[in-house]
N, C-alpha and C positions, 0 to 999 in steps of 0.2 A: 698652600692648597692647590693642586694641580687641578687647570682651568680645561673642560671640555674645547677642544680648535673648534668645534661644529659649535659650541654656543659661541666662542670668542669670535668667527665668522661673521655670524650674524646678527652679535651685537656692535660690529662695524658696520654691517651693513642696513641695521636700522638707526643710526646714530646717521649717517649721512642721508639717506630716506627723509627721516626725521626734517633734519637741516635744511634739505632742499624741499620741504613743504611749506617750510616757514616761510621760505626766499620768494618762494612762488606757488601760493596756496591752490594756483588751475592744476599744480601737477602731481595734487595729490591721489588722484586713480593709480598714475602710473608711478609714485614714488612709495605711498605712504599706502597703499592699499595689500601690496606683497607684506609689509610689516606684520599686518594683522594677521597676515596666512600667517606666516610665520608664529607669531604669539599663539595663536588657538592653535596650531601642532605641535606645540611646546608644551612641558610642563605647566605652566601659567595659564595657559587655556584650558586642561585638567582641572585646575583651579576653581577658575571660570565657569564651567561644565556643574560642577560639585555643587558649588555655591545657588546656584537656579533651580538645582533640585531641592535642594534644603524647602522648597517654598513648597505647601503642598497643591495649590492652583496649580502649578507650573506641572507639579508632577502629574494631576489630574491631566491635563491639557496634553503633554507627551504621552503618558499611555495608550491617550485614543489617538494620538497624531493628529489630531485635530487638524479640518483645512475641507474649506468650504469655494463652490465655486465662485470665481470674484464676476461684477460684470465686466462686460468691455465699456471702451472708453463710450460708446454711443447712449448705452445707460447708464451710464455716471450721469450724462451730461443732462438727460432729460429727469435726472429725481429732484424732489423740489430745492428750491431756494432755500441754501443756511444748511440742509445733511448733508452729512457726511462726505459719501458718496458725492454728490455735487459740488463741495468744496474740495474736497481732494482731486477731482480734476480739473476742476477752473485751476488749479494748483499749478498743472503741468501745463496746461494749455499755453498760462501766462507765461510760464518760462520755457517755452517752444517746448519741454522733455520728452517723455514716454516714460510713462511709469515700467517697475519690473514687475515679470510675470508672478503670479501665484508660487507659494512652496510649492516644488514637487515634492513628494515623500519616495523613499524609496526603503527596500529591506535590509540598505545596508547602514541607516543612521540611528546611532543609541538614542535613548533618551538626551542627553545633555546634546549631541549635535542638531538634535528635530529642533530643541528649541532655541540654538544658537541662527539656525538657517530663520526659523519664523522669527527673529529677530530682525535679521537684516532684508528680510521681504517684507514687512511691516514698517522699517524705518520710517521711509516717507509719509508712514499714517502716522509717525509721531510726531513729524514734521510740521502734519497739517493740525494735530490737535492741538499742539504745544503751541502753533501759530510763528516757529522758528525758522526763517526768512534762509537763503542758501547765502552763505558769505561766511566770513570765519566766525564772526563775531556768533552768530545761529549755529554752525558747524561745532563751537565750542559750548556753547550752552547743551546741545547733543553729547558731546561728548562727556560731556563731567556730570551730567545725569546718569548715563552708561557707565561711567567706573563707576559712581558714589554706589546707586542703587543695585546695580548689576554684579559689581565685581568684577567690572572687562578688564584686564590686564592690556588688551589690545587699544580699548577708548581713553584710557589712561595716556598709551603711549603717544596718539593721536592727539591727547588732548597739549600734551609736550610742546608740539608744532606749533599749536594756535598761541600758547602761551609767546614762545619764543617768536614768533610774527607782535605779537601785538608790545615784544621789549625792540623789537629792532622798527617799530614803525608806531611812534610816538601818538600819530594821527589817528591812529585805529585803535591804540589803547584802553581807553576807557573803555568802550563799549563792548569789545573783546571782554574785558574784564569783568562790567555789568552782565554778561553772556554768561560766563562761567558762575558766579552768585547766582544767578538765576536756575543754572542747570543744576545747580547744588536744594534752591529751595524747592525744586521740581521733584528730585529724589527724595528728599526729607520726607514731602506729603504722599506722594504715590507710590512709595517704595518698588516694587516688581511687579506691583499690581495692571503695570501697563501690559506688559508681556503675556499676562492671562487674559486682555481683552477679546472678546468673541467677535471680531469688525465686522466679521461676515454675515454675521446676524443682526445687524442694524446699520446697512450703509442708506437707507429712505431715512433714518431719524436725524431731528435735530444734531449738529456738532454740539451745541450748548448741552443736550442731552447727558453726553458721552463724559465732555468736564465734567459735568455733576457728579456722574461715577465715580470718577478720578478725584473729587470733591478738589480741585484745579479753578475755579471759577471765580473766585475773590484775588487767587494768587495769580491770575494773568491779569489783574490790573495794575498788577505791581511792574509786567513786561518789561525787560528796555527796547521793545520792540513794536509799541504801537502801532506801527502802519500796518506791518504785517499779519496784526489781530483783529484790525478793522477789514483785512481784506478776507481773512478767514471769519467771519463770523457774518 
């Protein structure tokens, strides 16, 4: 079977991506993040694409483009203790970041792209519901929620690195490990239903609120992530 050069290309060049994520997981912006372009302009992101429409919330949700103004970080910080909103940027604050801006929409994105982009501008709000800490071991409990539930051909690939870190670094293993079970019993319960959440409509409410939705609140006591569910709740 004669093999496309432009795929054989760049399945060399997410195979070493890949590897050099593993080796040094700070350099995954700049190794392992091209991969993903690459996947969602691929057939396998088509995939991807297909499969989030299948949902009809999802569909609801892109037809209107859905996308609500967020606040800035000065009214995060003043909404009460324990929402949303107020946990998600003590979020960043702690770990010096800046959150990303708001989806832009624009007329040139179909349905499956509006809601690949409010995916990846929403992340850090899964971050903070999920209570999944930044390091690999959280980075992979992300990810393997993202393939199970999603269908990301892209978090899948991503999720490759974190594995292959946690065979090449004995130390970090387990809970790498426990990370990924975790992101597995996260999609079981939640299926795509995160992806339809409204945030912008309830960032003053309780976080406890929002699990309930997600009916998540008996299953993050099961966390390998304790510390970081005490810091988010």
């Amino acid at each position: 079977m004669k093999i496309d050069p432009k795929l054989r290309r760049h399945a060399l060049q997410s195979a070493v991506a890949l590897l050099e994520t593993a080796r040094n997981p700070a350099s995954v912006v700049v190794h392992a993040l091209p991969v993903l372009k690459m996947v969602d302009e691929s057939a396998l992101g088509k995939i991807t694409r297909s499969c989030l429409l299948e949902d009809p919330e999802l569909r609801e949700l892109a037809a209107v483009r859905y996308q609500r103004e967020w606040p800035d970080p000065v009214e995060m910080r003043a909404m009460p203790e324990g929402s949303l909103g107020r946990l998600h940027q003590d979020r960043f604050d702690r770990l010096g970041l800046h959150a990303l801006p708001p989806l832009e929409i624009n007329d040139g994105l179909d349905d499956g792209a509006y809601l690949q982009k409010r995916r990846l501008t929403t992340h850090d709000i899964h971050h903070t519901v999920f209570a999944l800490p930044i390091s690999v071991a959280g980075e992979a409990a992300g990810a393997s929620y993202y393939a199970a539930a999603l269908n990301e051909f892209g978090s899948g690939a991503i999720l490759s690195a974190w594995m292959f870190h946690a065979m090449e670094n004995p130390q970090e293993s387990r809970l790498i490990w426990e990370g990924v079970r975790f992101g597995l019993d996260l999609a079981a319960q939640v299926g795509k239903r995160l992806l339809a959440m409204r945030w912008e409509e309830g960032w003053s409410e309780p976080i406890t609120v929002w699990r309930d939705r997600l009916g998540i609140t008996d299953l993050l006591h099961s966390t390998p992530f304790p510390e970081e569910l005490e810091r988010l709740s």
